[in-house]
N, C-alpha and C positions, 0 to 999 in steps of 0.2 A: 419138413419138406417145404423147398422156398412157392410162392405161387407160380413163378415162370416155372419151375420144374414139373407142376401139378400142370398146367396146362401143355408141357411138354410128352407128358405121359398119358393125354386124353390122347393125342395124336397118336402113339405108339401103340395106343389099343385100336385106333381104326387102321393101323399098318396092319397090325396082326391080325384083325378081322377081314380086312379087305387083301390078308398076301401079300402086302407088297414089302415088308423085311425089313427089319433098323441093323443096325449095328452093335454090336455090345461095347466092342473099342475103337478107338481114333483108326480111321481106315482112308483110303481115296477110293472114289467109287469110277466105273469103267462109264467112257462116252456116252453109251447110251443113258447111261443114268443120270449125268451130270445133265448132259443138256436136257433131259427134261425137263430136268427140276429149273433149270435156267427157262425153258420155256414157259413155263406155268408159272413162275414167278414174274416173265417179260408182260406174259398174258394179263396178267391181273392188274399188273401196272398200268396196261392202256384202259383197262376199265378202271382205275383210278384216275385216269388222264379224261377220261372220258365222261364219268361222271361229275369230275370239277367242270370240266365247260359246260356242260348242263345245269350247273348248279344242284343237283339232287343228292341230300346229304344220307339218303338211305343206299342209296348204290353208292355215295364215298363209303359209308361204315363196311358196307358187303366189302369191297375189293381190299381194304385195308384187313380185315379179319379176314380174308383168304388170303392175304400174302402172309401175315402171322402164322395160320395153319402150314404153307407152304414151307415156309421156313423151318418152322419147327419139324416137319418129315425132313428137310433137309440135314438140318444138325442129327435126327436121329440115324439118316442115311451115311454120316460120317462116323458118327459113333462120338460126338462128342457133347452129347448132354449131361454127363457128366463134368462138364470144363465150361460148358457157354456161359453160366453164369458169372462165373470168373473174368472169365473175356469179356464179355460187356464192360464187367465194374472196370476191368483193367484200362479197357478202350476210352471209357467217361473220365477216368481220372486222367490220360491223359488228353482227350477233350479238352481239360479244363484247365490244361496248361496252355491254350493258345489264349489266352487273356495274356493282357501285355504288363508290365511292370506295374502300370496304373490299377490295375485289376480290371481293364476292358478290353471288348471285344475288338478284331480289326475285320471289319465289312471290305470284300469286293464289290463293285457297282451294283453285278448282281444282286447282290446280300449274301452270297457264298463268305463265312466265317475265316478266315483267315490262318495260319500260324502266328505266335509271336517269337519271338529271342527265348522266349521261356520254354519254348513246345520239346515234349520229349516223345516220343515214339514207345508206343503201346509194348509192354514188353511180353508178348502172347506166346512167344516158343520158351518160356523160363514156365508159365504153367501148360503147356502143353506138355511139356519134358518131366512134370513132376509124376 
C-alpha cells in the first residue's frame, strides 16, 4: 500500500466514524455535495492566503494539511482512490512535457509555467476507463 493510499484511507476511517460516506466506485456526487467540498476547500485556501501575508508558517502548515485532508474526502467522495494515484503520476508525466526541446521551462511574467511544442495532454479517461 502506496503512502498517499495509507493517508487516503486515515481519511475514510474518519468518513465512516464521523457519517459522512466514500464511495466504493468512480461516481459524481449531487450539488450539495460538490459545493461543499468546493467550499471547505475555497475556505482553507483563504486561510492559506491568509496565513502567507502574516507570515506565520504554523497556520501555513495547518491550512495546507487541511486542504490535503479535504481532498482526499473528496477523491474518496468520488470513489476514485483507487485511480488518483495513477492520475497524478499520469498528470506529472505530462507536467513534464511542457519543457521545451532545450529541456527548459517557459515562464509567464507571472512565473505561471507555460506549455511547450512538446506538451501532451494528460491521458486520465484511458485509466479512468480501465
Amino acid at each position: 500500500m502506496s503512502k498517499l493510499y495509507e493517508k487516503i484511507r486515515s481519511v475514510e476511517e474518519f468518513h465512516n466514524i464521523f457519517k459522512i460516506g466514500n464511495a466504493d466506485e468512480m461516481k459524481l456526487i449531487d450539488e450539495k455535495d460538490y459545493t461543499l467540498r468546493y467550499n471547505l476547500i475555497k475556505e482553507e485556501n483563504e486561510e492559506y492566503l491568509e496565513a502567507c501575508k502574516n507570515g506565520d508558517m504554523t497556520e501555513i502548515a495547518d491550512a495546507l494539511g487541511d486542504q490535503l485532508y479535504i481532498i482526499f474526502g473528496t477523491i474518496l467522495k468520488h470513489g476514485l482512490q483507487h485511480k488518483i494515484e495513477e492520475v497524478y503520476d499520469e498528470i506529472h508525466r505530462s507536467n513534464m512535457s511542457k519543457l521545451d526541446e532545450k529541456g527548459l521551462p517557459i515562464f509567464r511574467e507571472d512565473g505561471k509555467i507555460l506549455k511547450s511544442n512538446l506538451y501532451f495532454k494528460p491521458e486520465i479517461k484511458k485509466i479512468l476507463d480501465k
